[in-house]
N, C-alpha and C positions, 0 to 999 in steps of 0.2 A: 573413643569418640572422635579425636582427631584423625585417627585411620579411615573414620567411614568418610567423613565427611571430604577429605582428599581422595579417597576412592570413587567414592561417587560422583564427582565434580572431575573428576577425571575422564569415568565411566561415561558421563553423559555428555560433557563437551572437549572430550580430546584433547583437552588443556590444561595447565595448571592453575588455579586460582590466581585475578591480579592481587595486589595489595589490600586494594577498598576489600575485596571478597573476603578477603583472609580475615580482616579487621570485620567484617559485617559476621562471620563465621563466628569470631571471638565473642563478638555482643551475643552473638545468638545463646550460644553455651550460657554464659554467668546470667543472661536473663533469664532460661529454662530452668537453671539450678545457680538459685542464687545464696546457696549456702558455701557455691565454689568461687566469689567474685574475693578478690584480694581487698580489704579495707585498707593497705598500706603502700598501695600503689594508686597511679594517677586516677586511670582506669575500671582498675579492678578485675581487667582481662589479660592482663601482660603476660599473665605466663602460660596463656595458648597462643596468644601473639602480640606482639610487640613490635610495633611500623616504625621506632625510632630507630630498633638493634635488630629487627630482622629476626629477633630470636623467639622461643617459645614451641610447644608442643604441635602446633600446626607447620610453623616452620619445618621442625627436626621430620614430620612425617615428609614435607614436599621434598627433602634434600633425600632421604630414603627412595622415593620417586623418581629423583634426577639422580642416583649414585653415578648412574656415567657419564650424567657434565661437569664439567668443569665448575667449582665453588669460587662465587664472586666475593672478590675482598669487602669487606664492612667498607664504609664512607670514613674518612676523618673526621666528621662530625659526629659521626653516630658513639666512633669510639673516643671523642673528649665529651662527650656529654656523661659518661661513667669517669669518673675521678675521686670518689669516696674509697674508706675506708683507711684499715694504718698507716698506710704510707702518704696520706692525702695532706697538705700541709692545711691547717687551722686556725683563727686567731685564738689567743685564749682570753676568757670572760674575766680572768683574774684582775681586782686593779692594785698586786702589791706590787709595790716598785722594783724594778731588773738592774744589777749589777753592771754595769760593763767596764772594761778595760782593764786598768792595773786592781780598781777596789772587785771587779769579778774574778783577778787572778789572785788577790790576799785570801777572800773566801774563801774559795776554794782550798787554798793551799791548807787554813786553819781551820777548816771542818775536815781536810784531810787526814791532821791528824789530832785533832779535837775529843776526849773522851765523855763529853759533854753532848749527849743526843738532842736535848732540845737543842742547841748552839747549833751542833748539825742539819735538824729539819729544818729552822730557821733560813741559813745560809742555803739552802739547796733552791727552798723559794725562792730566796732572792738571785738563783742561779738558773731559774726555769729557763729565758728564753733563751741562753747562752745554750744550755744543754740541746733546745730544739734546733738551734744551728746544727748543729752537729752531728743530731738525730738526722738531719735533714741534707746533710751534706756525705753521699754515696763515698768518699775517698776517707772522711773520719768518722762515721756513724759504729763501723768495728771498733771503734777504740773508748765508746763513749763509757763502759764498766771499768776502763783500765783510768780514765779521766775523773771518773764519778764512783772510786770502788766502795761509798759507804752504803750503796745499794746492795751490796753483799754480805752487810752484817747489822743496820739499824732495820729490821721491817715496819713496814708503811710507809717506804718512801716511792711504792709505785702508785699506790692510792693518792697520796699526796700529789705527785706527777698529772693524775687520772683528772682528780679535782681541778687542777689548775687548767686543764684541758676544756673539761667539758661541763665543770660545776656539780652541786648536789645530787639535784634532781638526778640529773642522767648518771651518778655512779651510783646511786642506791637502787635502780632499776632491777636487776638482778637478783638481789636478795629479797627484794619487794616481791617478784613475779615468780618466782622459779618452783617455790617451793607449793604455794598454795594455787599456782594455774597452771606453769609449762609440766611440771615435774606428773604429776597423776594424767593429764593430757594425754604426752607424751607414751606413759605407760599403756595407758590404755589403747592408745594407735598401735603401737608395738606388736601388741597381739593378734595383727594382721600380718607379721612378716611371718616368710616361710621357716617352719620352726627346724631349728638346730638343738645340737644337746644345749652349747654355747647361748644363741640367742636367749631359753627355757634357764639359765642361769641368771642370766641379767635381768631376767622377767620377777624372775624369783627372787631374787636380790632388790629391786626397784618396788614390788611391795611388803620390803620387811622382813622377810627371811633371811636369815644366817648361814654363813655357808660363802660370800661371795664379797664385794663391794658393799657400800653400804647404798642407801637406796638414790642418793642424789647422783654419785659417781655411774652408778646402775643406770638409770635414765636417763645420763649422759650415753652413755655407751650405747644406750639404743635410739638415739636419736640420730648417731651416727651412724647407724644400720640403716635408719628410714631415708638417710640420704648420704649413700655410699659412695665413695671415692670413684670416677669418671673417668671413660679412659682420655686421652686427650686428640688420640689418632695419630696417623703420621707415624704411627713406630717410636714417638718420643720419647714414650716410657710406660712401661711395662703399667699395667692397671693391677692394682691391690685388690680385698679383699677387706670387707667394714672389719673384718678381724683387725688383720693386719694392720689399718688403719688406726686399730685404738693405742698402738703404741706408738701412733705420734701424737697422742692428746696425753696420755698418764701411764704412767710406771710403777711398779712396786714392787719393793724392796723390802725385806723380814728383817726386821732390827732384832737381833739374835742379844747383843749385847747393848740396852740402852745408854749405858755411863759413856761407851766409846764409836756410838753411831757406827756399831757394824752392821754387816747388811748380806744377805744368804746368795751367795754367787749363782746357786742358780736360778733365784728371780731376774736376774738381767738378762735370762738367755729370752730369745724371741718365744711371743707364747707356742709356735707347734712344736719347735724342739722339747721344750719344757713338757709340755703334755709327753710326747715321746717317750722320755728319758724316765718319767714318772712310771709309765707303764712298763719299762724294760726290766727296772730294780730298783729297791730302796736306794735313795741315797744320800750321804748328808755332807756337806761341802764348806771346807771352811769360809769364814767372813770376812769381808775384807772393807777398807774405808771408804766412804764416800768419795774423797779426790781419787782414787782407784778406780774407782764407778766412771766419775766423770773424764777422767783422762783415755776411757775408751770408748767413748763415745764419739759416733760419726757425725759431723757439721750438720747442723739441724735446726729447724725452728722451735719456738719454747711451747715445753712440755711441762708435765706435771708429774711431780716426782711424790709419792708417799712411803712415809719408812712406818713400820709398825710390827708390831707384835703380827696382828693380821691385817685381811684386806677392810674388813669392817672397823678396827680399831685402830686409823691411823692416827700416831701420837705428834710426827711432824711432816708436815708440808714446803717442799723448794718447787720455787719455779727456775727449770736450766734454760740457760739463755746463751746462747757461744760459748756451750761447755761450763758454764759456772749457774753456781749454785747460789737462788737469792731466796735466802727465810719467808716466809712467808707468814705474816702476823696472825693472820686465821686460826683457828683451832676446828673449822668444821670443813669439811670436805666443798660443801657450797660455796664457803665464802674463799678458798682459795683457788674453785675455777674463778672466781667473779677477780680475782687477781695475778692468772694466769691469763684471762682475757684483758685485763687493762692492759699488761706488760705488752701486746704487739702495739698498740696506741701509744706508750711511753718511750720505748725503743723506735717506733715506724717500723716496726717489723710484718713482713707481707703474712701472711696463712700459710700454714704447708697447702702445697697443694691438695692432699689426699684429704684433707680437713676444711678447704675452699666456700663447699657448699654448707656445710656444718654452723664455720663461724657465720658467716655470712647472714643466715637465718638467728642466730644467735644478736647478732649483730644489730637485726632490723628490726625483727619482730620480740625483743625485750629489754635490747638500750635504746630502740627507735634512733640507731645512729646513722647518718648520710641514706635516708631511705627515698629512693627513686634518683640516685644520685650512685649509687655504685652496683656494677654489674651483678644479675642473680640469675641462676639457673631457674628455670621453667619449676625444676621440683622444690626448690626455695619457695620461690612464690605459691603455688600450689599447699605446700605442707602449712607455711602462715595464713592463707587463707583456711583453712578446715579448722587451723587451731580458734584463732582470732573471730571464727562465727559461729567459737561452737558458746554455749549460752553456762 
């Protein structure tokens, strides 16, 4: 639709659309079909165009258009008017009173080594905004699991973090929505992507079938199909593949042995080698520990790690975070993406990139967090509108 309407406005006056045109273009669309207006934007047309960022599906056709001029820089307003999301600073709603100075350095020290877990959550609240310094501060934000290591062994203390953040309401969002609107939604858009063996797995797995993930991790996985990793241009980096991209959202690991959390070396390998290797010959590979896992692993944002018997019955959940490993209180697969996703907001940790548009959507259209306030891809907005009008 945006191809014609640039075509033709091309075709008939030699020129490219002003601003007002583009924006009068955009009204036209979501009034014609107004089951495609965004309810979560200003608008409702922003992501065929948007006059504050220049960006959106009319845009991207008119730069296709001009490939051989030269690309004008965004305004410096346009790009501080986007400042949402993890790394964004926040007040927090909490009113329990904050530690500072020597009684923030005793806490700390006695919940460090305190075997008393309530005495721990206690103290950590009263260490929240110390901890968001820190979070917040680019030269010590690395070091805040080596400052804070009881996030590595009480679980719920990213929840707790989460809370003190953003309150009830917005962390039970997730578990509230996902299951009974995003999750069968999702599924059923899915079945418009170009079919793979792969894709027809995750399909098959997201309504119930055995054999694969279990259905919530499944419709995760195809959600990040519906909005696949971007190249960036410029030769900056290589563009992936929604495959390849699922192994920066979750991982899994065959606990061969549960007493001693080992774990079958060749679930680490990347999924096509592993496919490969399956089809070349049987093969059976010894196990080895979790800090083994974790100590080869390349510098990364946090993922989702599941150990189990299989992919449908995983028995524990880590989220890794600068190579370490944080328990994860959940026992369903739902509830520890909902605390894979607080961790980038507890840490300030950005999105991988390959995952950007993913969380993002994730982000707006089910915690309703910083929306119209942090930057979204044309097919963000797009995909929240289809979902959000559908009845």
């Amino acid at each position: 639709m945006s191809q014609y309407l640039i075509s033709t406005s091309y075709t008939c006056f030699s020129r490219i659309p002003s601003k007002a045109v583009r924006v009068k273009y955009a009204q036209g669309i979501v009034a014609l079909f107004p089951y495609l207006k965004d309810p979560m934007s200003k608008h409702g047309y922003e992501h065929f165009y948007d006059p504050a960022s220049g960006s959106g599906y009319i845009a991207w056709r008119i730069k296709n258009v001009q490939r051989s001029e030269t690309d004008h820089p965004r305004s410096r307003i346009a790009l501080e008017e986007f400042s949402g999301g993890p790394k964004a600073a926040r007040d927090s709603p909490s009113t329990i009173e904050q530690l500072t100075g020597e009684k923030c350095e005793e806490a700390m020290s006695m919940m460090n080594h305190s075997s008393d877990e309530a005495l721990v959550m206690d103290k950590m609240k009263a260490t929240f905004e110390h901890r968001q310094i820190l979070v917040r501060n680019p030269d010590k934000s690395v070091d805040v699991l080596d400052t804070f290591p009881r996030f590595l062994d009480i679980p719920g203390l990213i929840e707790q973090d989460f809370l003190m953040l953003f309150g009830e309401e917005t962390s039970g969002k997730f578990l509230s929505k996902w299951p009974t609107f995003f999750r069968p939604h999702i599924t059923e858009d899915a079945k418009g992507l170009v079919s793979t063996h792969h894709v027809e797995e995750l399909l098959s797995s997201a309504e119930g079938n055995d054999g694969g993930w279990d259905r919530d991790i499944a419709s995760l996985c195809l959600l990040l199909h519906l909005i696949p990793p971007t190249s960036k241009g410029h030769k900056k980096s290589a563009k992936i593949s929604a495959l390849q991209a699922e192994d920066y959202l979750v991982r899994y690991v065959l606990d061969v042995n549960s007493s001693h959390e080992e774990i079958c070396l060749s679930e680490m390998l990347p999924s096509q080698h592993l496919f490969a290797l399956k089809r070349c010959r049987p093969c059976k590979i010894v196990g080895a520990s979790i800090p083994i896992f974790l100590s080869g692993l390349e510098p990364t944002q946090p993922f989702l790690l599941c150990v189990g018997p299989q992919k449908n019955k995983i028995q524990k959940f880590y989220v890794i975070v600068d190579g370490k490993a944080i328990p994860c209180r959940a026992q369903t697969s739902v509830a520890a993406f909902d605390e894979l996703f607080k961790t980038h907001f507890v840490f300030g940790t950005s999105y991988s990139e390959a995952l950007d548009g993913f969380y993002t959507l994730v982000q707006t259209a089910v915690y309703n967090i910083d929306i119209g306030i942090v930057r979204e891809k044309p097919r963000v907005r797009e995909l929240r509108a289809r979902f959000l009008n559908l009845k």
